[in-house]
Structure formats: structure tokens, C-alpha cells
LUMBA-39336 format. One line per 2 residues: number of its first residue (from 1); for each residue x, y, z of C-alpha. Coordinates in nm, 4 decimals, padded with zeros to 6 digits. Last residue first. Layout:
BEGIN
NUM	X Y Z | ...
END
This chain:
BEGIN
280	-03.6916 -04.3892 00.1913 | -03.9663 -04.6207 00.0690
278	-04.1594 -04.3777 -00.0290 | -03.8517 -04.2756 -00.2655
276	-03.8449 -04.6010 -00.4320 | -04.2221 -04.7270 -00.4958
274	-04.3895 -04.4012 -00.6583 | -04.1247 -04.1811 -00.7609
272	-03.8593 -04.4511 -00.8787 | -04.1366 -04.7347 -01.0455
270	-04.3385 -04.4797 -01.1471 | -04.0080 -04.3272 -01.3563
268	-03.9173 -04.6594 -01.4807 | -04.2837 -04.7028 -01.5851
266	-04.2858 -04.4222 -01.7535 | -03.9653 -04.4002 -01.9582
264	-04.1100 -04.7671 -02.0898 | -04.4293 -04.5741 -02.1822
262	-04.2315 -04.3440 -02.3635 | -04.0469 -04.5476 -02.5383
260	-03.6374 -04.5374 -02.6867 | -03.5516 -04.6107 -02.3365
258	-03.2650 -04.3375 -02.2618 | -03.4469 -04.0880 -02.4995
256	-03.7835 -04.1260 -02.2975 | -03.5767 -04.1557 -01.9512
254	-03.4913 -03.8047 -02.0480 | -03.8471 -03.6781 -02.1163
252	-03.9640 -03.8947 -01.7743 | -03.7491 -03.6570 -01.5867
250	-03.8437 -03.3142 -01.7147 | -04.1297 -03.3221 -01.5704
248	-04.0676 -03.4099 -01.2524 | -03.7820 -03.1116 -01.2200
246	-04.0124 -02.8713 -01.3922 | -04.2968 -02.9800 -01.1028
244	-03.9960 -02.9339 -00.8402 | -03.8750 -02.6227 -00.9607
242	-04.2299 -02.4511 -00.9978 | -04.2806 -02.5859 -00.5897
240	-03.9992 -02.4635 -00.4655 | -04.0107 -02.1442 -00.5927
238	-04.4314 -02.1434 -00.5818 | -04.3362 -02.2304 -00.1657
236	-04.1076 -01.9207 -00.1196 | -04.3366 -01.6760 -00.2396
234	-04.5926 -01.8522 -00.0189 | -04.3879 -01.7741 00.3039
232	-04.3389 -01.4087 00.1889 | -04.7375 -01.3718 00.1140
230	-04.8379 -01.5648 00.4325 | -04.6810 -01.3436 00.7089
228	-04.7652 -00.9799 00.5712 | -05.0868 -01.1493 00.4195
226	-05.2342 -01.2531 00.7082 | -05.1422 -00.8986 00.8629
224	-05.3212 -00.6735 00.5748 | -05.6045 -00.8911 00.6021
222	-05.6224 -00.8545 01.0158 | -05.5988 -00.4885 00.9636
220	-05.8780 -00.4154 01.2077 | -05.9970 -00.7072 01.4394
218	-06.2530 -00.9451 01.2920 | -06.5973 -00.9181 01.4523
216	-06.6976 -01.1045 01.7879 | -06.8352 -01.4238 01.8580
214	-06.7798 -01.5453 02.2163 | -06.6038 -01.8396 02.3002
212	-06.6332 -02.2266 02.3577 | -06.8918 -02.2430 02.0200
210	-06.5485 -02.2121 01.7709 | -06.4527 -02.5410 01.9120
208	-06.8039 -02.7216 01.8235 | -06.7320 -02.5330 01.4642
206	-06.3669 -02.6094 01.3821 | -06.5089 -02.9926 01.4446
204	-06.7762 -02.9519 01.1870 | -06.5086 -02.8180 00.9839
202	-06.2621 -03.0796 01.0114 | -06.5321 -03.3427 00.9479
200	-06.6377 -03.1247 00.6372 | -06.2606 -03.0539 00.5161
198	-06.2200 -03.4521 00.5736 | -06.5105 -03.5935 00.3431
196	-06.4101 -03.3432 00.0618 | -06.0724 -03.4340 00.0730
194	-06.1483 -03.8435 00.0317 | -06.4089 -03.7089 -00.2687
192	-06.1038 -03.5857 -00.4188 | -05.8661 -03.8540 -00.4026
190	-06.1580 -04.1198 -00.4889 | -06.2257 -03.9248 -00.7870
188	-05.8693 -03.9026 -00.8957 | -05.8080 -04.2789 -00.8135
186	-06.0888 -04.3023 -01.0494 | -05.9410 -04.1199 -01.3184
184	-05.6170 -04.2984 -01.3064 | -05.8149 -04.6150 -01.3906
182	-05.9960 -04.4610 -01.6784 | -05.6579 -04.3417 -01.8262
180	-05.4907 -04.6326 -01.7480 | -05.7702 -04.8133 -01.9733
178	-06.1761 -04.9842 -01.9284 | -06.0244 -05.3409 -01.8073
176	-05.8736 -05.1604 -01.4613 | -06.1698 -04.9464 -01.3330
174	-06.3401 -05.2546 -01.1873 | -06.0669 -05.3606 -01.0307
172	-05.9938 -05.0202 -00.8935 | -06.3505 -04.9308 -00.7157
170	-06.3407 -05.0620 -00.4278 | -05.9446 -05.0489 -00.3159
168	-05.9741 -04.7086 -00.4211 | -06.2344 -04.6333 -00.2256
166	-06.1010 -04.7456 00.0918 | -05.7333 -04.6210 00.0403
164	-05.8973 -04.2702 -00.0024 | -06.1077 -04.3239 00.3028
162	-05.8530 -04.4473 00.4683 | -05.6013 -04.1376 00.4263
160	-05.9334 -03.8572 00.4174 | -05.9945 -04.0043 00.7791
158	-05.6625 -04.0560 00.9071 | -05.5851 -03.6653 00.8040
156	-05.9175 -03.5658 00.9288 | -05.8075 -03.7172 01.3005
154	-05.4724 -03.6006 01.2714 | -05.6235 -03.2387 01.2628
152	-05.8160 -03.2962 01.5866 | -05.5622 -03.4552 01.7260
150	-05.3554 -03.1642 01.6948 | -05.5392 -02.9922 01.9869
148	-05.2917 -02.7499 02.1248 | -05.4497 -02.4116 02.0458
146	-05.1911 -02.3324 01.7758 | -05.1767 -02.6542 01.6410
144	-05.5581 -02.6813 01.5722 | -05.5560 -02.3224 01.3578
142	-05.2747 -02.4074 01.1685 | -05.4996 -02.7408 01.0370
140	-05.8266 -02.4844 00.9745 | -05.6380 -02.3223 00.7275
138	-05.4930 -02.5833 00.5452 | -05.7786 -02.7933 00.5596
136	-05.9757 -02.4903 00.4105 | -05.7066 -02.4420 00.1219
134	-05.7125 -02.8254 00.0641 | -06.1427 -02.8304 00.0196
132	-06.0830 -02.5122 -00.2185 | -05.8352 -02.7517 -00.4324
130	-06.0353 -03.0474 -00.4225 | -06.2647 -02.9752 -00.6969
128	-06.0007 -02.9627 -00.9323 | -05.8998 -03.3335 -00.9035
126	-06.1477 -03.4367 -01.1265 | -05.9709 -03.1751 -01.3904
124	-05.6333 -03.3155 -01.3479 | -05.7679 -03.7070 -01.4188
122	-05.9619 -03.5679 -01.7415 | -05.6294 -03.4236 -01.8563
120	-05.3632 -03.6748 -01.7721 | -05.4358 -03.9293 -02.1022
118	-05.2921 -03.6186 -02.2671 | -04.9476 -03.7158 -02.1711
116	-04.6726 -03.4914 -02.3042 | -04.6832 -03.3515 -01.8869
114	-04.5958 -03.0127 -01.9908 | -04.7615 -02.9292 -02.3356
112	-05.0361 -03.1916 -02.3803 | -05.1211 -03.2572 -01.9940
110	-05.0951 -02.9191 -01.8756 | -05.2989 -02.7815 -02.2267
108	-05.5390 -03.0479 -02.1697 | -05.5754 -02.9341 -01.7775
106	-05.5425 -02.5390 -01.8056 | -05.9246 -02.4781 -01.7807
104	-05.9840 -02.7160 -01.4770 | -05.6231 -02.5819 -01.3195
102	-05.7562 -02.2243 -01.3172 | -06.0793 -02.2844 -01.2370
100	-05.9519 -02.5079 -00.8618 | -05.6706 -02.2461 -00.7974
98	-05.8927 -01.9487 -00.8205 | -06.1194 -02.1536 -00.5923
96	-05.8749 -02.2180 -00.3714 | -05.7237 -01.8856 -00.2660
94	-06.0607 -01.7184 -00.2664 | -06.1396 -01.9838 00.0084
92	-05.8460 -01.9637 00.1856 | -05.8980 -01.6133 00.1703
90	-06.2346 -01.6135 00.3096 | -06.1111 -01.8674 00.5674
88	-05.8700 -01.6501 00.6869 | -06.1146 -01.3875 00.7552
86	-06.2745 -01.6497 00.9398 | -05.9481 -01.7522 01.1718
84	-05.9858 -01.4058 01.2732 | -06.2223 -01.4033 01.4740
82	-06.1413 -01.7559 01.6068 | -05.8291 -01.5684 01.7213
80	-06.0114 -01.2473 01.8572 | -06.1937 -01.5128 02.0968
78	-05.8753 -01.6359 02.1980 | -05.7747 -01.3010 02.4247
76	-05.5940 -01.3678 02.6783 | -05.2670 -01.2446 02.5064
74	-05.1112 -01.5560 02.4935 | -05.4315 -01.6867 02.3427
72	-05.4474 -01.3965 02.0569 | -05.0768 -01.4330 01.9622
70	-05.1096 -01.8543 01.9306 | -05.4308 -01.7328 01.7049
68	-05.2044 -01.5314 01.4511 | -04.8711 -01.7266 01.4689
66	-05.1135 -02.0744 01.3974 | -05.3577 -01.8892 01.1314
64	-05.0504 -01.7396 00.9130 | -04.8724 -02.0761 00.9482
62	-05.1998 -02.2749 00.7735 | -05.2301 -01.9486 00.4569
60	-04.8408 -02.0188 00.3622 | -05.0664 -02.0313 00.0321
58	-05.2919 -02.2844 00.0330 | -05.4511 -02.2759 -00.2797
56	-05.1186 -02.1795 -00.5052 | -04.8674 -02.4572 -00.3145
54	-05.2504 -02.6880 -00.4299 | -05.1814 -02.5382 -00.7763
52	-04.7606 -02.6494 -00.8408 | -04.8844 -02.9853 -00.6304
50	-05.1472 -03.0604 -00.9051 | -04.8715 -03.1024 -01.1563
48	-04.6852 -03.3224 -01.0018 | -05.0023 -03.5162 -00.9012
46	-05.0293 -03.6009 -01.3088 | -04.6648 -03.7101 -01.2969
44	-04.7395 -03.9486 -00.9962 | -05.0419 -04.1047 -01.1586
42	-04.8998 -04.1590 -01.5105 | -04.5711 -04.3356 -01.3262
40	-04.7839 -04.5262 -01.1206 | -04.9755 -04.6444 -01.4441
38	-04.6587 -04.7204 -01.6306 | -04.5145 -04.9368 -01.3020
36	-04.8128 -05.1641 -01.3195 | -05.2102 -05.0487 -01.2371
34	-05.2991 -05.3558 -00.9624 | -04.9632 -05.3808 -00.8782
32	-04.8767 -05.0770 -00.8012 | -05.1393 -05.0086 -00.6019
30	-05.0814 -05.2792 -00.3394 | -04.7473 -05.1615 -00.3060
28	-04.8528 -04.7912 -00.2779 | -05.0867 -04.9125 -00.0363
26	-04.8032 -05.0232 00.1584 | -04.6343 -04.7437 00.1354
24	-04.9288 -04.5147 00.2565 | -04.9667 -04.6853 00.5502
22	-04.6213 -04.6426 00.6410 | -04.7001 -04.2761 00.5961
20	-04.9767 -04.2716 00.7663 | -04.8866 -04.4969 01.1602
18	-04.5102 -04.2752 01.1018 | -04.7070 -03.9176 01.0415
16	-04.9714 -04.0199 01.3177 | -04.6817 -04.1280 01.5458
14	-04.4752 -03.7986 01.5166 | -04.7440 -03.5892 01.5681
12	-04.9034 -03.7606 01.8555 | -04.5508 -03.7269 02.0211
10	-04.5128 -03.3534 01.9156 | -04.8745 -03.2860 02.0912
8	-04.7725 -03.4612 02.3971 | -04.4167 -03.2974 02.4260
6	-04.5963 -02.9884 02.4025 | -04.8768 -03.0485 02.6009
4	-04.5927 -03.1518 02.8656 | -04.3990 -02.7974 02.8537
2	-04.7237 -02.6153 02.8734 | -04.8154 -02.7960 03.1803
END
């Protein structure tokens, strides 16, 4: 039985990454040519900067919950899991909200100094909000795989997906004659109300499993062992995710002195990150 849920649960995996990512293509099609090659390029260098805080909100925080609660049902004992799932929660919480003020006060100085783009800053601070709602997700995602149910976290990831794409697709053509900026604003908006609309389906679902067993307090030390497993898995994501966000940047700066123009540079470089490497 084990060996079949398994199976099962990689299978849905597989096809809900596929059925969204191909999904996501074609709406990158579709959104490129409503906002050209510069405005893709403006929109993926303002979500590499976003990335470097949502590695921050999350935190290795989602593997931390899936060793911890797989533990407690091997042992018999799921109820400690869900215990501890809301310490995690705090922390998630903490994680993201530190992330969410600290990107809102660093957005014009992001978007003067790193991204040379201040058009970027209102767009960085609308996506602000999001940050605790992505620390939650995270959370409450490691929690699903480790008791099986994957579905469950598929099922918020096809709802904040379409919901994005829905909005968007409102709300874009009448965006479009009021600037890039403008535009890139309101895919912003639609980005973060999209992760606000999941984290609340995913936790009203968190909440009809949490009923199935008896509350009981936290175990002792539970802080000290979330961060034992998260802290060297997170230390590892900022790396990763600090090179990546330099490597972005510094892309569109030497397409700039190949071009001769910076919004030339830009639109090569949405044409690369947001059509090209989807694609592959």
C-alpha cells in the first residue's frame, strides 16, 4: 500500500507540474505579446529580485515540516506532527513578514542600485504582501507530502496558477495605454492577490485535516529541531539564490553595452528569460 501511494502521489506530481508549467508557457506567449519583449524583460528582472526574499521567507522551512511530521506518523504518533506543524507556522510567519518589510523599504533602492530600473519599485513593493502568504504555503506544502495527500497542495497551486492567469488576462488591456510601469504593476497585484487566494484555500484545508486528531501542545525542543534541519538547507538556498539574482542582474548591464540601449538590452533579455528558457 505504501509502495502504490507512492507511485500515486509521484504520478499526480509529475502531471500537475507538466498540466502548470505548459500552462504557464503559453501564457507567457500570450503575455508577451500584449507587454513586448521590453516589458517581459522588466517583469522577469523585477521577480529576480523577489526570488533573493521569497529563498529568505521560506527558508528550507517546507522540508523541515515533511522529515518532522513523516517522523511523528511512523512513530504512531501524527497528532505530535500537526503539533508541531504550528510552531512551524510561527516561524514561517516571522520568516515572512521580515521578508515582506524588508523588501517594501529596500524597493527604490533595489530598483535604482541593482536592477538600474526604477520603473521596478512600485511593482516590488505590491509584491511584498505576498511574502508571509509564500512562507505559509511553504509550510503547509511539506506538511501535505508527508502525510500522502499532495493533491491537496496541487490543488492551491492550480488555483493561485489560474487565478493569476485570470486576472491578468482581465485587467492587462486596460493597464497597457497608462505605461510598462503601470502594466507591470498590475501583473504584480494580480501575482499577489493569486497567493493570497491559495494560502487561505490551503489553510482552510490544513484545518479540516488538522480536525482528524487530537490537539495537543508542541513537543519540547521542536524550535531548536526545525531549525537544526532548516537553517543548513536555507544557508544553501541564499547561496544559490544571491548568485542567481547577481547573475540576472548583471545580464541586462552587458546586453546594455552590446546594444548601445537599455531598453533594447531589455527586451533581448525578456525575450531569453521569459520566452526561451520556459520553453526548455
Amino acid at each position: 500500500m505504501r509502495k502504490r501511494g507512492f507511485i500515486q502521489n509521484a504520478l499526480i506530481l509529475t502531471a500537475s507540474s507538466l498540466i502548470l508549467r505548459t500552462a504557464g508557457t503559453f501564457f507567457g506567449v500570450y503575455l508577451s505579446g500584449k507587454i513586448g519583449a521590453a516589458g517581459m524583460g522588466l517583469f522577469q528582472l523585477i521577480f529576480t529580485a523577489y526570488m533573493l526574499f521569497a529563498t529568505f521567507a521560506t527558508s528550507g522551512i517546507s522540508l523541515a515540516v515533511t522529515r518532522i511530521v513523516s517522523e511523528s506518523t511512523a512513530m504512531g504518533v501524527p497528532e505530535t506532527g500537526v503539533a508541531a506543524v504550528r510552531r512551524c507556522l510561527l516561524f514561517c510567519v516571522s520568516y515572512g513578514l521580515l521578508a515582506m518589510t524588508a523588501l517594501y523599504l529596500l524597493s527604490d533602492f533595489i530598483a535604482a542600485r541593482w536592477l538600474l530600473d526604477e520603473r521596478a519599485a512600485l511593482p516590488l513593493k505590491i509584491l511584498s504582501p505576498s511574502l508571509p502568504c509564500l512562507a505559509v504555503a511553504s509550510c503547509l506544502r511539506g506538511y501535505f507530502i508527508a502525510v500522502g495527500k499532495v493533491e491537496k497542495s496541487m490543488a492551491s497551486d492550480f488555483l493561485e496558477n489560474f487565478v493569476y492567469i485570470g486576472l491578468v488576462m482581465l485587467f492587462v488591456d486596460s493597464a497597457l495605454p497608462k505605461g510598462l510601469a503601470f502594466s507591470c504593476s498590475v501583473l504584480m497585484g494580480a501575482s499577489t492577490s493569486a497567493d493570497i487566494l491559495s494560502v487561505l484555500f490551503s489553510l482552510h484545508l490544513y484545518r479540516k485535516e488538522k480536525k482528524l486528531y487530537k490537539t495537543i501542545s508542541p513537543p519540547k525542543g521542536i524550535g531548536k529541531k526545525v531549525l537544526r534541519i532548516s537553517l543548513p538547507i536555507a544557508a544553501g538556498s541564499y547561496v544559490r539564490s544571491g548568485l542567481a539574482t547577481i547573475e540576472n542582474m548583471l545580464i541586462p548591464r552587458g546586453l546594455t553595452r552590446y546594444e548601445g540601449s537599455s531598453e533594447a538590452a531589455l527586451a533581448r533579455y525578456g525575450l531569453v528569460k521569459g520566452m526561451v528558457l520556459p520553453v526548455l
